[in-house]
mmCIF file of the C-alpha atoms, coordinates in Angstrom:
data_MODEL
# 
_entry.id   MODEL 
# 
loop_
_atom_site.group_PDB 
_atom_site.id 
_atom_site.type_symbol 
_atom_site.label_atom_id 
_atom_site.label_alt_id 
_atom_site.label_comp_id 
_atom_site.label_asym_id 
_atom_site.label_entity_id 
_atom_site.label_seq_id 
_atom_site.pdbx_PDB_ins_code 
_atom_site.Cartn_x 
_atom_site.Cartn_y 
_atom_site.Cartn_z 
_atom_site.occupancy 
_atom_site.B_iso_or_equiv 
_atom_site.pdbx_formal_charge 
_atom_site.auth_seq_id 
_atom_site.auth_comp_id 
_atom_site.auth_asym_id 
_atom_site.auth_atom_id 
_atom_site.pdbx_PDB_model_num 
ATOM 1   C CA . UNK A 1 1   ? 12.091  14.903  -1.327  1.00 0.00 ? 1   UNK A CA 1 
ATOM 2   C CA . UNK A 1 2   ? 11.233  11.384  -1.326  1.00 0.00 ? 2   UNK A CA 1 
ATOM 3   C CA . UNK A 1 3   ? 13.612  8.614   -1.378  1.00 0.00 ? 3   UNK A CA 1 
ATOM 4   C CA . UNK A 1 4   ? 12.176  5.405   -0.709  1.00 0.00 ? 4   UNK A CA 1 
ATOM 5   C CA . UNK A 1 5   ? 8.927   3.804   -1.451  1.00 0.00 ? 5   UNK A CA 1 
ATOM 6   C CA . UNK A 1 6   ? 7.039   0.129   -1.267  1.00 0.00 ? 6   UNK A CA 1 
ATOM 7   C CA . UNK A 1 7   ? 4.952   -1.230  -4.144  1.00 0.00 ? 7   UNK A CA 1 
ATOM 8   C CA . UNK A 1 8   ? 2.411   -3.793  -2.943  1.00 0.00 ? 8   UNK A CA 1 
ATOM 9   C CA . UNK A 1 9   ? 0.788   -6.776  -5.007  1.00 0.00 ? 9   UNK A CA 1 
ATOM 10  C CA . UNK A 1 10  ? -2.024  -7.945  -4.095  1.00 0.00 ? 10  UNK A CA 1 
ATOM 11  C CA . UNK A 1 11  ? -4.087  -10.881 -5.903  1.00 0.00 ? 11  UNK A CA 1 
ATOM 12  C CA . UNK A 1 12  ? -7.431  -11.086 -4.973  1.00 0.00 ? 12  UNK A CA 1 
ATOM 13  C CA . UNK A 1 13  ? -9.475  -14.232 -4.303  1.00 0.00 ? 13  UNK A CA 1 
ATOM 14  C CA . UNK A 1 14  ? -12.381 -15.056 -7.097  1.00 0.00 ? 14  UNK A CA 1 
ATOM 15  C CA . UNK A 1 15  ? -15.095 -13.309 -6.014  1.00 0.00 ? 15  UNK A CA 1 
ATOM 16  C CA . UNK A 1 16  ? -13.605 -10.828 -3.006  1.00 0.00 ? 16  UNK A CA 1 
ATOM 17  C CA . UNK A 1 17  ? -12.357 -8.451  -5.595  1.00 0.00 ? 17  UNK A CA 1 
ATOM 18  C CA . UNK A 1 18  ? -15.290 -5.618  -4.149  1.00 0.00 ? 18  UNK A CA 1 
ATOM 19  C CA . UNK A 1 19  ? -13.291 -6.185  -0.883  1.00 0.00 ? 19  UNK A CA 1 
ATOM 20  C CA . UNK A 1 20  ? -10.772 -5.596  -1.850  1.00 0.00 ? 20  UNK A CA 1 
ATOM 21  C CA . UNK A 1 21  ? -11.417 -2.615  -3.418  1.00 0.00 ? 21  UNK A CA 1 
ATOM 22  C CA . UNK A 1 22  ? -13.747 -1.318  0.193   1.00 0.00 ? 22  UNK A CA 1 
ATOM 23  C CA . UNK A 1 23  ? -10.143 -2.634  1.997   1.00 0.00 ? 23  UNK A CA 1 
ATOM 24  C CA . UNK A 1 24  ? -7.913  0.019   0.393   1.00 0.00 ? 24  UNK A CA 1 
ATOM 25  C CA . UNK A 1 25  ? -10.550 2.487   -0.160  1.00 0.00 ? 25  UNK A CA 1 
ATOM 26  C CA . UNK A 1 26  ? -10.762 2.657   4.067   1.00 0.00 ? 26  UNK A CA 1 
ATOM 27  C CA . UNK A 1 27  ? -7.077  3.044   4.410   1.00 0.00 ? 27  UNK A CA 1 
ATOM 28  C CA . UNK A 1 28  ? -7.008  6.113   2.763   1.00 0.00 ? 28  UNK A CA 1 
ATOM 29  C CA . UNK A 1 29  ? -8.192  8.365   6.012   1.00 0.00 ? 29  UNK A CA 1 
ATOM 30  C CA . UNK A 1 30  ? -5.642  5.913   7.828   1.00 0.00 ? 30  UNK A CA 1 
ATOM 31  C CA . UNK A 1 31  ? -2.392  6.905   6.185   1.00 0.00 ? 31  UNK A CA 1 
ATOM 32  C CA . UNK A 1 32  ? -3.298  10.392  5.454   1.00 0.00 ? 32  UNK A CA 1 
ATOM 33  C CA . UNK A 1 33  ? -2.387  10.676  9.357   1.00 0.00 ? 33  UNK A CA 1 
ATOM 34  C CA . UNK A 1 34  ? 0.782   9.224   8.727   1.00 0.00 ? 34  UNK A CA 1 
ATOM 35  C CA . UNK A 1 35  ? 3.064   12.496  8.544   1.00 0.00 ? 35  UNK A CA 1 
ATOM 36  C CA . UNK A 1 36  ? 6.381   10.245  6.741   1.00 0.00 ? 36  UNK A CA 1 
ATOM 37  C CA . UNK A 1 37  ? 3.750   8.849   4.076   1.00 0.00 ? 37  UNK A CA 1 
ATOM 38  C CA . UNK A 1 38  ? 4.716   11.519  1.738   1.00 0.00 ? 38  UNK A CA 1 
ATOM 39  C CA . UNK A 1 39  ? 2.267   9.728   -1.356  1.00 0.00 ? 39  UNK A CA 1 
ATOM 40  C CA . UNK A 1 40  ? 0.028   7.116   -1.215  1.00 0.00 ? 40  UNK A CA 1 
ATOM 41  C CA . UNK A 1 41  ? -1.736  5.333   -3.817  1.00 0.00 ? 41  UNK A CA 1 
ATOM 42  C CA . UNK A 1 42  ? -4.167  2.037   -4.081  1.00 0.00 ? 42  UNK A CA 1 
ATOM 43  C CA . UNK A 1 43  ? -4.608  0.833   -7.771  1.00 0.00 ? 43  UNK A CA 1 
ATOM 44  C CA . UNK A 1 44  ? -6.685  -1.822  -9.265  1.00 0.00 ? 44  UNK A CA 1 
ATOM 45  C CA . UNK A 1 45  ? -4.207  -3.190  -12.128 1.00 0.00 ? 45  UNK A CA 1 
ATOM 46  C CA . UNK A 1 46  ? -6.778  -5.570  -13.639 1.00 0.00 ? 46  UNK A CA 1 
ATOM 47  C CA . UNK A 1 47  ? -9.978  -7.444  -12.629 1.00 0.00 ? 47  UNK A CA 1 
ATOM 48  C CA . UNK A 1 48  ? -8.765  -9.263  -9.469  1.00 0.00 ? 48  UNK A CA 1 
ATOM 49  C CA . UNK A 1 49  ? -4.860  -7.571  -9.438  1.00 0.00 ? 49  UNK A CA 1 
ATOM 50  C CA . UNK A 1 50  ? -4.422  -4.848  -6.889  1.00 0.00 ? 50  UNK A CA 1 
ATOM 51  C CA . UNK A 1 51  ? -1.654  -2.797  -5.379  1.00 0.00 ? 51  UNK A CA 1 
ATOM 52  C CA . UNK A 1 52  ? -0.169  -0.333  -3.393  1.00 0.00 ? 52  UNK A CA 1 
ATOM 53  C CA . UNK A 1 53  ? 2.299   2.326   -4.356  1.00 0.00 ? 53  UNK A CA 1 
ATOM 54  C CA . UNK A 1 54  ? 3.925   4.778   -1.725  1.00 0.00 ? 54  UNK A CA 1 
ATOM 55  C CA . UNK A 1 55  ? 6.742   7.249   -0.924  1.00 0.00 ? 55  UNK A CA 1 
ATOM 56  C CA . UNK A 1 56  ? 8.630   8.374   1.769   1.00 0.00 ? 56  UNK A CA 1 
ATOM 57  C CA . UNK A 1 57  ? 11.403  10.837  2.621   1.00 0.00 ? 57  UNK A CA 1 
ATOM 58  C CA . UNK A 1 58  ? 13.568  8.139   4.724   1.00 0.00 ? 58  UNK A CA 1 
ATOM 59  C CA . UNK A 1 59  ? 13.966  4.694   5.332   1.00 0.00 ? 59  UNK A CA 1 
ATOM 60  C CA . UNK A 1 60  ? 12.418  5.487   9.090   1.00 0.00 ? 60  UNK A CA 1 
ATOM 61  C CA . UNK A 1 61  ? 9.142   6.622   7.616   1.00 0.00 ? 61  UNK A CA 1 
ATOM 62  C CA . UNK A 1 62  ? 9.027   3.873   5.259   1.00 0.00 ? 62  UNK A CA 1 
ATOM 63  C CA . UNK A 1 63  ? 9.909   1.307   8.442   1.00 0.00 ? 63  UNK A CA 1 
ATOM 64  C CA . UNK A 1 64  ? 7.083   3.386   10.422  1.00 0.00 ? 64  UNK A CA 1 
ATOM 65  C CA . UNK A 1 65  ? 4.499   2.729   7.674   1.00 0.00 ? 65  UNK A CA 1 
ATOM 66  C CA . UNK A 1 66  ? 4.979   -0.771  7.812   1.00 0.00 ? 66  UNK A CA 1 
ATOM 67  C CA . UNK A 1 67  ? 4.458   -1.208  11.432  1.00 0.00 ? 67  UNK A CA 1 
ATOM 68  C CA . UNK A 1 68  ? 1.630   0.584   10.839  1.00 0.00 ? 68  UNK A CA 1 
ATOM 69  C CA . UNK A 1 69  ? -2.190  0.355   11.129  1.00 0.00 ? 69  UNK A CA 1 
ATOM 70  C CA . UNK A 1 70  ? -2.608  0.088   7.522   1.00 0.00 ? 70  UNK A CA 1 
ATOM 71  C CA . UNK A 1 71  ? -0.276  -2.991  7.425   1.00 0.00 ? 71  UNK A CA 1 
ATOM 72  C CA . UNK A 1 72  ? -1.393  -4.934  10.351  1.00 0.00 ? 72  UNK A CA 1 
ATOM 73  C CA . UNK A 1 73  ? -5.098  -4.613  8.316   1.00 0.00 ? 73  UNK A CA 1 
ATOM 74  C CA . UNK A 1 74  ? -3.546  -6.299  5.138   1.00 0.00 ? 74  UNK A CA 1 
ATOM 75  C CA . UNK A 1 75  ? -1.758  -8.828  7.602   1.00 0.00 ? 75  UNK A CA 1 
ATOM 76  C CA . UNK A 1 76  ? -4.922  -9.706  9.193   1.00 0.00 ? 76  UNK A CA 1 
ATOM 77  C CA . UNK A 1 77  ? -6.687  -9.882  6.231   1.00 0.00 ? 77  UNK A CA 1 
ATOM 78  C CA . UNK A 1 78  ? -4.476  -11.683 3.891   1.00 0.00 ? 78  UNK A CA 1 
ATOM 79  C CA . UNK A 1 79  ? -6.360  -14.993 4.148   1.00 0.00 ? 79  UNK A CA 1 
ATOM 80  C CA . UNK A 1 80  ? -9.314  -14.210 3.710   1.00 0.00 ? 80  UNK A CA 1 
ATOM 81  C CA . UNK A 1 81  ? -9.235  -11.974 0.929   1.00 0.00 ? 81  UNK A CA 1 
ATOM 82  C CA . UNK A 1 82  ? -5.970  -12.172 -1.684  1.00 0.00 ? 82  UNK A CA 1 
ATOM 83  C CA . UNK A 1 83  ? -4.504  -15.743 -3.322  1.00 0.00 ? 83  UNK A CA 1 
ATOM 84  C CA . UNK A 1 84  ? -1.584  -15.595 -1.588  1.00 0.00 ? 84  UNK A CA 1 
ATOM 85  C CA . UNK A 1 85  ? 0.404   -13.357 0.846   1.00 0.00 ? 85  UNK A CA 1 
ATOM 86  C CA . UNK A 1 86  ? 0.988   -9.517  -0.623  1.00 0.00 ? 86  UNK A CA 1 
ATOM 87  C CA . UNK A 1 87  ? 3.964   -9.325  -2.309  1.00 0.00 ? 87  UNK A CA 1 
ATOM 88  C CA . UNK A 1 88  ? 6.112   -5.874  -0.872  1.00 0.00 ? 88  UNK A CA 1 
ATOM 89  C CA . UNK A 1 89  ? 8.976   -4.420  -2.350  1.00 0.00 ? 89  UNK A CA 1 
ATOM 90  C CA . UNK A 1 90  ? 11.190  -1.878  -0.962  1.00 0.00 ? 90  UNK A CA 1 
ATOM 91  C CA . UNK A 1 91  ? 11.889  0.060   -3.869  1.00 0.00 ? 91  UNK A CA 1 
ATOM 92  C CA . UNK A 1 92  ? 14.058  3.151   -4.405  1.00 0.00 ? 92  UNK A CA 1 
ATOM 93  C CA . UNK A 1 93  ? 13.315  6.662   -5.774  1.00 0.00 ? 93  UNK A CA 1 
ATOM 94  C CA . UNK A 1 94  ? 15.297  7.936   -8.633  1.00 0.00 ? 94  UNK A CA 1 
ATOM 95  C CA . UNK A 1 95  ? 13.372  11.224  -9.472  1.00 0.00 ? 95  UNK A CA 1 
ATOM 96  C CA . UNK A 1 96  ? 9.705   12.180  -8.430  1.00 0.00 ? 96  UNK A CA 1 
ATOM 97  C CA . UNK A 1 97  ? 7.660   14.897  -9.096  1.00 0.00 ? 97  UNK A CA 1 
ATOM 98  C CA . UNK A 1 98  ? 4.742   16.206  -6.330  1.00 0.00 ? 98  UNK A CA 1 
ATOM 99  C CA . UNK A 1 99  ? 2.705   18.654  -6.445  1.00 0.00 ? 99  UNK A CA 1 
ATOM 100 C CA . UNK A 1 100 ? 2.018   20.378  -3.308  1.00 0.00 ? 100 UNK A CA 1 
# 
């Protein structure tokens, strides 16, 4: 079952928005190896909005993720590509339903 997750906004700068798009497409194979990342998902929530919405079973996965490879990508990247710093939130998970 999972109990915590992040949601990540991400605004990206005029014109980087393909970027963007390449950027989370590539961490796909990346947290697929991450065995706490329970679900993963990168959404485009308008023409230059992005995010990032995951789960985890435990606050240690969810602490694992974000000293993860994935993370230190967005870090490095932030600059150059989005408006302003990603915006994370630790959220919590009332009720979830996964298919396995």
């Amino acid at each position: 079952m999972v109990k915590v997750g992040l949601f990540v906004h991400l605004e990206a700068k005029a014109g980087r928005e393909r970027e963007v798009e390449e950027f989370l497409r590539q961490a796909l194979p990346i947290v697929q190896e991450e065995p706490a990342t329970t679900a993963w998902f990168a959404l485009r929530l308008g023409p230059s909005t992005f995010g990032i919405f995951d789960v985890f079973p435990d606050e240690a996965g969810r602490e694992t993720h974000l000293m993860g490879r994935v993370a230190a990508a967005l870090k490095s990247k932030a600059a150059e590509l989005f408006v302003s710093p990603p915006t994370i939130l630790k959220i919590e998970v009332l009720a979830a339903k996964l298919d396995e």
